[in-house]
C-alpha positions as CSV (number, residue, x, y, z in Angstrom):
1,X,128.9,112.9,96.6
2,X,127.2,115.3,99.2
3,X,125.4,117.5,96.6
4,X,121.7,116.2,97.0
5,X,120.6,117.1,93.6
6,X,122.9,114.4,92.2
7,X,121.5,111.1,92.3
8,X,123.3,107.7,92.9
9,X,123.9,107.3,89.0
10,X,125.4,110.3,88.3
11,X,127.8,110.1,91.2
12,X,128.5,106.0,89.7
13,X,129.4,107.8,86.8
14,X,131.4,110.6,88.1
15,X,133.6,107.4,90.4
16,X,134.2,105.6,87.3
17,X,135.7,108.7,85.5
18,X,137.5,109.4,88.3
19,X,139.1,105.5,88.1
20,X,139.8,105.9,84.4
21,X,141.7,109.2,84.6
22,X,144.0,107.7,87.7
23,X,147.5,107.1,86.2
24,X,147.6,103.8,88.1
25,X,144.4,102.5,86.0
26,X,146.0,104.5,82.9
27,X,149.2,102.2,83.2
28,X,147.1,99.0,84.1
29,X,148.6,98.9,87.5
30,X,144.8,98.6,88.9
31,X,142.3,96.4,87.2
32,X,139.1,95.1,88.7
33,X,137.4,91.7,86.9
34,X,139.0,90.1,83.7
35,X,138.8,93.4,81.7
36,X,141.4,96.3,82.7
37,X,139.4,98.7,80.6
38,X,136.3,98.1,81.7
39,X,135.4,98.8,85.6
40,X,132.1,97.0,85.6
41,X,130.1,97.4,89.1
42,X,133.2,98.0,91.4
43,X,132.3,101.4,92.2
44,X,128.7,100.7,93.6
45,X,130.1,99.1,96.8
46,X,132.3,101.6,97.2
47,X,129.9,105.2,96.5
48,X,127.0,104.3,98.8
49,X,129.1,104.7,101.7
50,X,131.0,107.5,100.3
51,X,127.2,108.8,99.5
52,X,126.1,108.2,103.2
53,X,128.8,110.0,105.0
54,X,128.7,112.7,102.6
55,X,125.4,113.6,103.7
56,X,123.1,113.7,106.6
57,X,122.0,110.2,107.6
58,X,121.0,107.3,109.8
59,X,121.3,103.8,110.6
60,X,117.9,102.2,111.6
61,X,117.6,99.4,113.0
62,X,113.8,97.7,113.7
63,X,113.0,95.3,116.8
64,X,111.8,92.2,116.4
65,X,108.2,92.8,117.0
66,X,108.4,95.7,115.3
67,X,109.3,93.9,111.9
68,X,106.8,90.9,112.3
69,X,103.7,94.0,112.2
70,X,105.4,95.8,109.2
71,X,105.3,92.5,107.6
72,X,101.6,91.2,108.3
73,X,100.3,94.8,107.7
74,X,99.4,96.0,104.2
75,X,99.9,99.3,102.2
76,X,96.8,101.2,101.4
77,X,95.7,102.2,97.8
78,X,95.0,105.9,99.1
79,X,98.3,106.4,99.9
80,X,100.2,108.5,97.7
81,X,103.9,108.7,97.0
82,X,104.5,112.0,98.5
83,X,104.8,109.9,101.8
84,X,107.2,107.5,100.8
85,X,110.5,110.0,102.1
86,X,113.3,108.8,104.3
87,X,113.9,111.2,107.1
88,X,117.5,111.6,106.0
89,X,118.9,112.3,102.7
90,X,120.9,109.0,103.3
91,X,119.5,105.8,105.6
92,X,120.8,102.3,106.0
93,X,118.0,99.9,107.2
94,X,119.0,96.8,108.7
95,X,117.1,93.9,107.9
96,X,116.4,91.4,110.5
97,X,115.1,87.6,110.0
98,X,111.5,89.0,109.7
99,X,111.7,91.2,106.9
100,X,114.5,88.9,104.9
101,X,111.6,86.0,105.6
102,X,109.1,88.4,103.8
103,X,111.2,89.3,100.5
104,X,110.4,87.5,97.5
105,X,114.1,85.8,96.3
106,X,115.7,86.7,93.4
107,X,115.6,84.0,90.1
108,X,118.5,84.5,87.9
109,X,121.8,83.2,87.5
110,X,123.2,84.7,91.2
111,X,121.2,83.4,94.1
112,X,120.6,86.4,96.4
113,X,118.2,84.5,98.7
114,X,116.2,86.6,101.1
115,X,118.2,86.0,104.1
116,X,121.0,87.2,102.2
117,X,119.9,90.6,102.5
118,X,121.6,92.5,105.2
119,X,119.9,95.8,104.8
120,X,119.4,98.5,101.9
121,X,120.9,101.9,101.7
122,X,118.4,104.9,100.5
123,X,119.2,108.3,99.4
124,X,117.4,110.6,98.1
125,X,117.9,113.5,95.6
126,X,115.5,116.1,95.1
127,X,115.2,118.7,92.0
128,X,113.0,121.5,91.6
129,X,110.8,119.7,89.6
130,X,111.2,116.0,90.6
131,X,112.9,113.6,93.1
132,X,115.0,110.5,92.8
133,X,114.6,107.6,95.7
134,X,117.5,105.5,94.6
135,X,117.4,102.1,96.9
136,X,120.3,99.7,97.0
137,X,120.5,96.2,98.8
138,X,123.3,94.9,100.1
139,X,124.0,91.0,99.7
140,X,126.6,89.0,101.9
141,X,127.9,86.3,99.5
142,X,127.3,83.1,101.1
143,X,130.2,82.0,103.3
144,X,132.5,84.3,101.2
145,X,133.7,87.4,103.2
146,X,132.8,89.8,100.5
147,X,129.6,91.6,99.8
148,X,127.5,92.6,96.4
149,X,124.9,95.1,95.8
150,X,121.9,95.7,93.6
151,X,119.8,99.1,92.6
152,X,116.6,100.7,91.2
153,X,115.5,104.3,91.5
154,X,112.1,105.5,91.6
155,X,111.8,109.4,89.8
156,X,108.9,110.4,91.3
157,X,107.3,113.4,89.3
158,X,103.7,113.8,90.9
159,X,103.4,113.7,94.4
160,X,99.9,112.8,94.3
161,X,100.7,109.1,92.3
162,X,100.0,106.2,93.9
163,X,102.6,105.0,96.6
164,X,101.6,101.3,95.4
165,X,101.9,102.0,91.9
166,X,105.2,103.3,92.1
167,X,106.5,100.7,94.1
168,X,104.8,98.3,91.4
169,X,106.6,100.0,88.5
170,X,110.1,99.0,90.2
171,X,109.3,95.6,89.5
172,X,108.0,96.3,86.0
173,X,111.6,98.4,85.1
174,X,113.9,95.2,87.2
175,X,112.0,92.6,84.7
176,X,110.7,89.2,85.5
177,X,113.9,88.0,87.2
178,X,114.5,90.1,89.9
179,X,111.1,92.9,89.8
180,X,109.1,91.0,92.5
181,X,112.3,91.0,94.4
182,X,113.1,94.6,94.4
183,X,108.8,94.9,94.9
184,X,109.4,93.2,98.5
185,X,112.2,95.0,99.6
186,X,110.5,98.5,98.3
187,X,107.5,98.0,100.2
188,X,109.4,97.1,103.0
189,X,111.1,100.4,103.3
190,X,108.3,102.1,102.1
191,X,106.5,100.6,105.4
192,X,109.3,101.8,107.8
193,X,109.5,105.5,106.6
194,X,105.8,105.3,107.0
195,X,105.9,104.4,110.7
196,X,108.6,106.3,111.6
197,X,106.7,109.2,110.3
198,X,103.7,108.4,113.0
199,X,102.9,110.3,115.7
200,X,102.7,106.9,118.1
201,X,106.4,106.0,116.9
202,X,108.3,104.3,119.1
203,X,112.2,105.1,118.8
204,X,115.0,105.0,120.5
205,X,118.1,107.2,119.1
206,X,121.8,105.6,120.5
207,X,124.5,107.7,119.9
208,X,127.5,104.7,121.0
209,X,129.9,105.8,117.9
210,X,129.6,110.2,118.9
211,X,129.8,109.3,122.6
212,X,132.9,107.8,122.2
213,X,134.2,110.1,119.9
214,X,133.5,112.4,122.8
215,X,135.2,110.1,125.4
216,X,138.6,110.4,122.8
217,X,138.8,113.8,122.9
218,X,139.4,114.1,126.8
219,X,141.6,111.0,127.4
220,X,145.5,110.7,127.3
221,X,147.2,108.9,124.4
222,X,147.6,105.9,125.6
223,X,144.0,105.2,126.8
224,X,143.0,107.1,123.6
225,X,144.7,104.6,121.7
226,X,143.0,101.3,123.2
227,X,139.4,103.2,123.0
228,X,140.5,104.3,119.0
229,X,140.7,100.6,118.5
230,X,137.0,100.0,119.6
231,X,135.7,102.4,117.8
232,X,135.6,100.0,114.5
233,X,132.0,98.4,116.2
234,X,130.3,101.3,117.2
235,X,127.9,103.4,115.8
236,X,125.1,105.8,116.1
237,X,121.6,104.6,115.2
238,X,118.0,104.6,115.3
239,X,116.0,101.9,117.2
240,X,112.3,101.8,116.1
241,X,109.5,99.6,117.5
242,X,108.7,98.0,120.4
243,X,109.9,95.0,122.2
244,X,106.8,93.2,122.1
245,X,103.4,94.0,120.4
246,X,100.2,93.2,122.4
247,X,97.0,92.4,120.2
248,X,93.3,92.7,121.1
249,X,90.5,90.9,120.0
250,X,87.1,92.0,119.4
251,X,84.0,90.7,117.3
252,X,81.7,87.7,117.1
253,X,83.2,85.5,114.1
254,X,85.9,82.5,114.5
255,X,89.5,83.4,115.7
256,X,91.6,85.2,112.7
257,X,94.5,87.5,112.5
258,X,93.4,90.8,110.4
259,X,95.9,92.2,108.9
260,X,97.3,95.6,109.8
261,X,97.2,98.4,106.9
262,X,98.7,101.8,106.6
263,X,95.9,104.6,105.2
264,X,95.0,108.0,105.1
265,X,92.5,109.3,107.2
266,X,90.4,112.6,106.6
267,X,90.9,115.1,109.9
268,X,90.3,118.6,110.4
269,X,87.8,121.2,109.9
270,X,85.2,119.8,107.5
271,X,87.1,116.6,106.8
272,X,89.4,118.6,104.9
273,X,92.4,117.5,105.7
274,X,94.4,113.9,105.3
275,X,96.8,112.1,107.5
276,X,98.1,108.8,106.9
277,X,97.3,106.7,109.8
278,X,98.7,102.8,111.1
279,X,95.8,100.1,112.3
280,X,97.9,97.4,113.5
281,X,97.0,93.8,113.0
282,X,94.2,92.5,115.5
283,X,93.1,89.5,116.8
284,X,89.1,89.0,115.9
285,X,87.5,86.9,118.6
286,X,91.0,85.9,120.5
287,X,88.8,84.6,123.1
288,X,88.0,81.5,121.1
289,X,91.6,80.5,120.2
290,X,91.9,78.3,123.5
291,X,88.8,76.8,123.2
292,X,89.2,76.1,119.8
293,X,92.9,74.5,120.3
């Protein structure tokens, strides 16, 4: 599961051979569903955290503000796939109200609604001549304490392809049911890799789950124990963005939001460089909202 040239389908498959070789399953002892020959999608719950451990990797977690500007700002044509990389071979990204407001809801014969989204794992397996983004949604069912999950990959060949056309050929390979579903979310966590890979990031690592890990190892056993038994709600994680965004307005035209956009922008000596860049939404003639209340 740690081996970062395999990608999340080949480690499905190497789970579900494992399952089928265990005497238990052999004797029908163990049986997931209705069919005890047939696994079905049991194992994807169960390899994407046994894929995140496995390898280096972060929780992230957006503010608030943070995820209302991702969500009002737009992905520029010129931006090509070679940016869209977590900064960790395995990430889990929280969504918040914002972003599962923003997702377009699935239409089939399961209703994951957007706010049913709780976040989406991402790994990513590189090869010497290609790299596999594999992104998988997690879905709390309803009022039912139980979870499911859903997943596309993007192989990504040339670097140089268009980040946007990419991202539209998930929904093209998901189909008309679910493709502008998985769209929403891919942009999504396109956008966040894409801040967090800005010079004016705004982060904040906590390290709750290692610091009390570090506590544990220097108390006695019986205030070791009670501390053991809060270690089940802590965690590590990254928090990006700030607590509140301030816009500006400028111009001579009636009171709008523009809309922020990611881009790349030509630096260096002779213009002959490119870094992608974040303008964030702005307010154009804020001074004319009160009046015009």
């Amino acid at each position: 599961m740690g081996r970062l040239t395999r990608n999340f389908e080949e480690n499905r498959d190497l789970l579900r051979e494992a399952v089928h070789r265990d005497p238990l399953w052999q004797q029908g002892r163990v049986k997931v569903g209705g069919d005890p020959r047939n696994v079905g999608d049991a194992p994807d719950l169960a390899i994407a955290p046994l894929m995140f451990w496995s390898r280096g990797h972060a929780l992230i977690e957006t503010t608030e503000a943070l995820e209302r500007l991702l969500v009002d700002s737009d992905l520029g044509e010129d931006l090509p796939v070679e940016l869209f990389r977590p900064p960790f071979p395995a990430c889990f990204i929280r969504f918040g109200p914002a972003f599962q407001a923003a997702l377009t809801p699935t239409d089939g014969p399961v209703d994951f609604g957007p706010h049913h989204v709780q976040g989406v794992y991402v790994f990513e397996s590189v090869r010497p001549i290609q790299r596999a983004l594999t992104l998988m949604p997690i879905y709390d069912m309803h009022d039912q304490p139980r979870f499911a999950a859903g997943w596309m990959e993007l192989v990504i060949v040339a670097e140089d392809d268009s980040l946007e056309q990419i991202i539209g050929e998930i929904g093209e390979l998901a189909g008309t049911g679910q493709g502008p579903h998985y769209t929403s979310i891919a942009r999504i966590v396109a956008k966040v890799f894409l801040y967090m890979g800005l010079a004016q990031t705004t982060r904040i690592e906590q390290r709750d789950y290692t610091t009390a890990q570090d506590r544990l190892r220097r108390l006695g056993p019986k205030k070791a124990a009670r501390l053991q038994r809060q270690l089940n709600g802590q965690y590590d994680r990254i928090v990006l963005g700030p607590q509140q965004i301030h816009l500006h307005g400028h111009g001579e035209v009636s009171p709008h939001l523009r809309r922020g956009h990611f881009r790349m922008q030509p630096h260096g000596p002779l213009l002959s460089l490119c870094k992608v860049i974040f303008v964030a939404p702005t307010w154009v003639r804020a001074d004319r909202l009160a009046s015009s209340a």
